[in-house]
N, C-alpha and C positions, 0 to 999 in steps of 0.2 A: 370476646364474649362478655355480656355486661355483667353477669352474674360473677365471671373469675375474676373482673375486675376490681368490682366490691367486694369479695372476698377480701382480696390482696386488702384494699384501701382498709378492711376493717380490721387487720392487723397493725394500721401504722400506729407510730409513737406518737403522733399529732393527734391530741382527744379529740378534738371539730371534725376530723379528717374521718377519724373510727368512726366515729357517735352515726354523721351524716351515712357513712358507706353500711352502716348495721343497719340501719332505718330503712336505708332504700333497701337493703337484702329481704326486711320484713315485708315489702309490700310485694316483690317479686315472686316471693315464696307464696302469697295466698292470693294473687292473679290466676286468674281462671286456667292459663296454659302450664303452670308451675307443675314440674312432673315430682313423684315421689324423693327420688334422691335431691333437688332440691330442698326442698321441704326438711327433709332426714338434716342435712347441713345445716340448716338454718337454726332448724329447732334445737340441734346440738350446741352451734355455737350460743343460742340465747341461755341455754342452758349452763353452760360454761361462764357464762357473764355475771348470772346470778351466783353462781357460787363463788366466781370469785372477786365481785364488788367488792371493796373496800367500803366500811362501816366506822371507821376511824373517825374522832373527830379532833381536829387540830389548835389551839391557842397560837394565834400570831401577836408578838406585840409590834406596833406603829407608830408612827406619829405624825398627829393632824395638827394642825397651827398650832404648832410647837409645845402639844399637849402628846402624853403617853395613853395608846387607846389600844386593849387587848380587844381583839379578833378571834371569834370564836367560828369556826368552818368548818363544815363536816366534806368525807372525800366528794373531789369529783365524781366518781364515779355514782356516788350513791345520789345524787342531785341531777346527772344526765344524763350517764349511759342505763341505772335501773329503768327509769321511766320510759325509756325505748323498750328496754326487754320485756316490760312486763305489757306494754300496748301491743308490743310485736306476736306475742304469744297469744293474745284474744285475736289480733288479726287474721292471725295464719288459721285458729282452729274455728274461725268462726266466715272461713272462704270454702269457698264450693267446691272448691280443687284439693279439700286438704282429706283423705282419707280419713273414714273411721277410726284404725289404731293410733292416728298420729291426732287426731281430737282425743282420742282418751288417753294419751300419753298428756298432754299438755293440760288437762282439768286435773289427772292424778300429779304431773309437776307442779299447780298454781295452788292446790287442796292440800299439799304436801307442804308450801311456801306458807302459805297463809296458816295452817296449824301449828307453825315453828313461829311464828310472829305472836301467838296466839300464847304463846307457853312461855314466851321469852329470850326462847332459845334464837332465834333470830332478831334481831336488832335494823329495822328498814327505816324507822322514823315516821310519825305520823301520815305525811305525805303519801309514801311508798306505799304503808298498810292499804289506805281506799285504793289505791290505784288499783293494787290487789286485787280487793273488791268492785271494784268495777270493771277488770281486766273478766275476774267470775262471773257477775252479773250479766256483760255481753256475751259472753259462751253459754250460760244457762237460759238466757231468752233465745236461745237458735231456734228456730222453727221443728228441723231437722234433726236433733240433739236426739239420743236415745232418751227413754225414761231412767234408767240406771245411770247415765250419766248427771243429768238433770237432777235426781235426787242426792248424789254424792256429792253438787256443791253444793245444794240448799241444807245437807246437812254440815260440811264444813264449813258455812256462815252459820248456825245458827246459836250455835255459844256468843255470838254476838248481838244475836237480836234485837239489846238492849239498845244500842249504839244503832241512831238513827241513819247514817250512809246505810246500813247493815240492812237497816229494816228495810228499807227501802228499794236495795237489791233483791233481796226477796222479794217483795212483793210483785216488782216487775217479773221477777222469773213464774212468779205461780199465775200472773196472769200470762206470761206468754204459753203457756199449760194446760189450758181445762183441761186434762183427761182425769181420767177416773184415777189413775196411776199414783196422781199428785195432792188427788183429794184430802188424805188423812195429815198430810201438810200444810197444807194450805187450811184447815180445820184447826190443828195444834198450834200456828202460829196466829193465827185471828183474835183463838183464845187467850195464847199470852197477851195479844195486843189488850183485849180488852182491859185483860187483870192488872194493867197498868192507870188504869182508872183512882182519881184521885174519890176523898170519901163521898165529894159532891157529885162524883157523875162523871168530869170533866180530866181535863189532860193538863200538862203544865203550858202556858201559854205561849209558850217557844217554840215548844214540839207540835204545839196544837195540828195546824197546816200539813208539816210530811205525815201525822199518825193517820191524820185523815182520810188522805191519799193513800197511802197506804190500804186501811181497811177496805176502802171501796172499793180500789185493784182486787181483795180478795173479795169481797160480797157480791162482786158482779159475774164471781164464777159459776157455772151452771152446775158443777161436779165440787161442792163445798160438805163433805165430813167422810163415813167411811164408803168403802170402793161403789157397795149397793144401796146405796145412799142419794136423793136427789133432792 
């Protein structure tokens, strides 16, 4: 069976061997035919990954044309295998095969990850943090997403609003959204956008471009301030 096979493989002691056979378990798991108890394994083992990545980072000293050059590397694991678990977990909750409870077990594991990155107490590295964020971003554009799930990441991104990947996933999720549900969010964060207004009017000319995009994704919503509101 190809499922037990890449199980086995994603225990070996060979990284490429694991890395590859958890990759391919992610895509198995949110195929359309994936039944529950696959899924349940999957999401467990990526779960299991995440906790226990290595975060380490290591000083190697070398030497390159007969010069002494320290090497600074952080683990394998945090550079290959995170970046699988955290695509695999938008994967699987954002496939058609993946049950309700097991979508909201994986937005309350990613909303739980990314508020511990948020605080400190997690240590992912720059990199790892968006991916986060965008692992979020693609689950909160679902078509199919409940509104209570939908707004438990839009409010776990939004301590970062400031921070334009941030913004930006948001925006995408309140346009994939019009309902009325989402209105008083997509309202509250428009207005921070604005309040980011320098004294002339304008934006910094770096950000100009995504804040833009941005807002427009919200002003083009037909359902923009509170619920009986148009």
């Amino acid at each position: 069976m190809v499922s037990r096979t890449l199980l086995n493989a994603a225990g070996s002691p060979e990284g490429q061997e694991a890395n590859g056979a958890l990759e391919g378990l992610t895509y198995l798991a949110a195929s359309r035919r994936a039944d529950p108890q696959l899924i349940a394994t999957v999401t467990g083992l990526l779960r299991r990954v995440m906790d226990e990545v290595r975060t380490d980072v290591v000083a190697r000293e070398t030497e390159v044309d007969g010069e002494k050059v320290i090497e600074i590397a952080q683990g394998e694991d945090l550079v290959e295998k995170l970046p699988i678990a955290l695509a695999g977990c938008s994967r699987i909750a954002c496939s058609s095969s993946c049950p309700p409870a097991f979508v909201k077990e994986l937005v309350r594991e990613l909303t739980g990850r990314w508020r511990k990155i948020m605080s400190g107490e997690l240590v992912w590295g720059p990199g790892n943090a968006m991916l986060a964020v965008r692992a979020l971003q693609d689950i909160g554009m679902q078509a199919g997403l409940d509104s209570s799930l939908r707004l438990e990441v839009l409010k776990a991104l939004a301590p970062r609003l400031a921070q334009i990947p941030v913004l930006l996933a948001i925006s995408k999720i309140l346009q994939a959204d019009d309902s009325p549900a989402i209105a008083p969010s997509a309202l509250t964060v428009g207005q921070h956008v604005l309040s980011r207004r320098r004294p002339d009017g304008g934006y910094e000319a770096e950000d100009r471009p995504d804040i833009l995009a941005a807002l427009a994704r919200i002003a083009a919503r037909q359902n923009l301030g509170l619920p009986d509101e148009k």
